[in-house]
N, C-alpha and C positions, 0 to 999 in steps of 0.2 A: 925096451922100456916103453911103456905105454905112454899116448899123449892124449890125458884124458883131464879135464877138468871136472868139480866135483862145484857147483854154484848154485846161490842162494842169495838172496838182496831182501833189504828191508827199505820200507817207504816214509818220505817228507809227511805223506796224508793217509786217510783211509777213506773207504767207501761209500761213508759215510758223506765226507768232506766232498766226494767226486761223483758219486754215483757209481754201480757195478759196471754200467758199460762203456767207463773212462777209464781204463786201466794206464793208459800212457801219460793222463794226470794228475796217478799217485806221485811221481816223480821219487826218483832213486835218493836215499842217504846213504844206505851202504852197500855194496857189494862183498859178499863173503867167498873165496874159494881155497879148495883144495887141489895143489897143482900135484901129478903123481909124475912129471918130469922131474921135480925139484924136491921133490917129496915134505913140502910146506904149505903151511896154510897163509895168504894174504887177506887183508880186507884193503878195499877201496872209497873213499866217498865220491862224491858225486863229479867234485873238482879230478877227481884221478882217471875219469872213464876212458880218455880217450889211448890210455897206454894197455886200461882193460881190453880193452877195441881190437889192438893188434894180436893180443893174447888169443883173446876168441879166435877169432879167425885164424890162428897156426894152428889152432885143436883139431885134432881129429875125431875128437868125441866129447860131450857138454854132461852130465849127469844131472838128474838133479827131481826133486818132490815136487809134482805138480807143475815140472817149469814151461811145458808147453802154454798152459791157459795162463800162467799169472806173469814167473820170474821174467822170462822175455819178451811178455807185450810189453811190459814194464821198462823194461831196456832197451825195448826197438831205437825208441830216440836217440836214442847217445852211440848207435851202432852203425857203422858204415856198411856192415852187411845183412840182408835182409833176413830177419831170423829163419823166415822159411826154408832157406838155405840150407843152415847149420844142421851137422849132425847131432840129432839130439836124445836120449834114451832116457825116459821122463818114468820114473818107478812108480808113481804114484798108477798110471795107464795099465802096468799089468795087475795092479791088486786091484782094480775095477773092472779089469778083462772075468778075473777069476770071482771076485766077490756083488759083483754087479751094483756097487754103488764105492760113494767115495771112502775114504778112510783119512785120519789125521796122523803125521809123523809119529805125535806121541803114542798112540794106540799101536804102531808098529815098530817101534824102539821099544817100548818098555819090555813088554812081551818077547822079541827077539834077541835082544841086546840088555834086558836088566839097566835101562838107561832111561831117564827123560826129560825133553827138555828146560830147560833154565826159565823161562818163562814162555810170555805168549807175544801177539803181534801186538797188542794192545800198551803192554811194558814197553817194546821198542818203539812205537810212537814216541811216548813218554818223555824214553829216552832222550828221542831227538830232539824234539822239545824244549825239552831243560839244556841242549848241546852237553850231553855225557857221550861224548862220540867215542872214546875209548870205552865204556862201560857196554855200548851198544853194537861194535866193531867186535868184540869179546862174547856177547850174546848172540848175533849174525852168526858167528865163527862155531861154536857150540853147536849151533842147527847143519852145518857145512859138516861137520864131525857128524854126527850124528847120521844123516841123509849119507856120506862117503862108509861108516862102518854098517850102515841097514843093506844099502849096495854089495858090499864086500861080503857080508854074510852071506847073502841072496848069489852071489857067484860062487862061494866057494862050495852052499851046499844046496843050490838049485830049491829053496825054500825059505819063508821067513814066515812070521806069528803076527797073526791083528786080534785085539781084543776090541770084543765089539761093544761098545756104550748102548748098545737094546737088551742085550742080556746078561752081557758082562763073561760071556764065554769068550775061549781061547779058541782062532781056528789056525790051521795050516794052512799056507799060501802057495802052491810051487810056484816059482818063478824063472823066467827061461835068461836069467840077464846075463850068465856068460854065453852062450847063443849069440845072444843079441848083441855085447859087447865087441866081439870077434867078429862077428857079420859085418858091423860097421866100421870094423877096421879093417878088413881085406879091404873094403869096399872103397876106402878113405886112401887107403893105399896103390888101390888098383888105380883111380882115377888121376891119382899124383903120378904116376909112371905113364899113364896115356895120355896126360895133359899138365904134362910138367911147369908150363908157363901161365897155366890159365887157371889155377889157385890160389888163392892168398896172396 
């Protein structure tokens, strides 16, 4: 049974409010994941991070759109281990390996998945805002879904589809994420057995 977390968080502010090179001042409202231990989705607010905390760090693997630059500087705060740390397989890094620039969730759900998302970051603000924390806990949870079956695709058949907003064409992606999956779990494995005391 894999111990892999599938996460995604949304923020108190935007970038607006903080500026782009304050990420740690968006401050978290919700945390969204998909645990594939318990085969469930959780969301968290901000009051719950510290049982998220323990969670992370027993993971042997993080997944997740973009989470290197945004979801985890976001979280460092509330995190007793240093994101650096963590093993983390960020998808959004290989469709920019292969397409040489960034791409949005939606443009790679719709297209691979016939799926898209529920709204945008802008709604979830909104959200919080007004405190519809269940409407927006629900909305989090949706992007977690989404980001966990674009993943799941992209493993099971080593490709996924970005439709691109310059031309509005369809391309093929390969993507190496069971590779990479597996790599990081011998790896996560090997280290637990050679340093049994000195993890988590």
């Amino acid at each position: 049974m894999s111990n892999i977390l599938v996460l995604d968080l949304e923020t108190q502010h935007s970038f607006k409010d903080v500026g782009r090179n304050n990420l740690q001042k968006l401050r978290v409202s919700v945390v969204g994941i998909y645990d594939y231990l318990t085969h469930s989705y959780e969301a968290y607010e901000e009051k719950d991070l510290l049982r998220l905390d323990k969670r992370i760090r027993e993971a042997d693997l993080l997944v997740g759109f973009n989470i290197r630059r945004f979801d985890l500087p976001v979280l460092a705060p509330y995190l007793f281990a240093p994101i650096e740390n963590l093993p983390v397989l960020d998808l959004l890094e290989a469709i920019e390996k292969v397409r040489g620039h960034r791409a949005s969730l939606d443009s790679i759900a719709q297209p691979t998945l016939n799926l898209r998302k529920s709204g945008t970051g802008i709604d979830a603000l909104v959200l919080f805002r007004e405190g519809k924390m269940e409407a927006l806990k629900r909305y989090c949870l949706d992007d977690v879904r989404l980001t966990k079956e674009v993943f799941e695709y992209g493993r099971a058949n080593g490709k996924i589809y970005f439709t691109s907003t310059w031309d509005y064409k369809t391309y093929e992606i390969p993507v190496p994420w069971e590779e990479e999956a597996q790599e990081f779990l011998r790896s996560v494995k090997s280290s637990k057995q050679e340093f049994p005391t000195s993890l988590f």
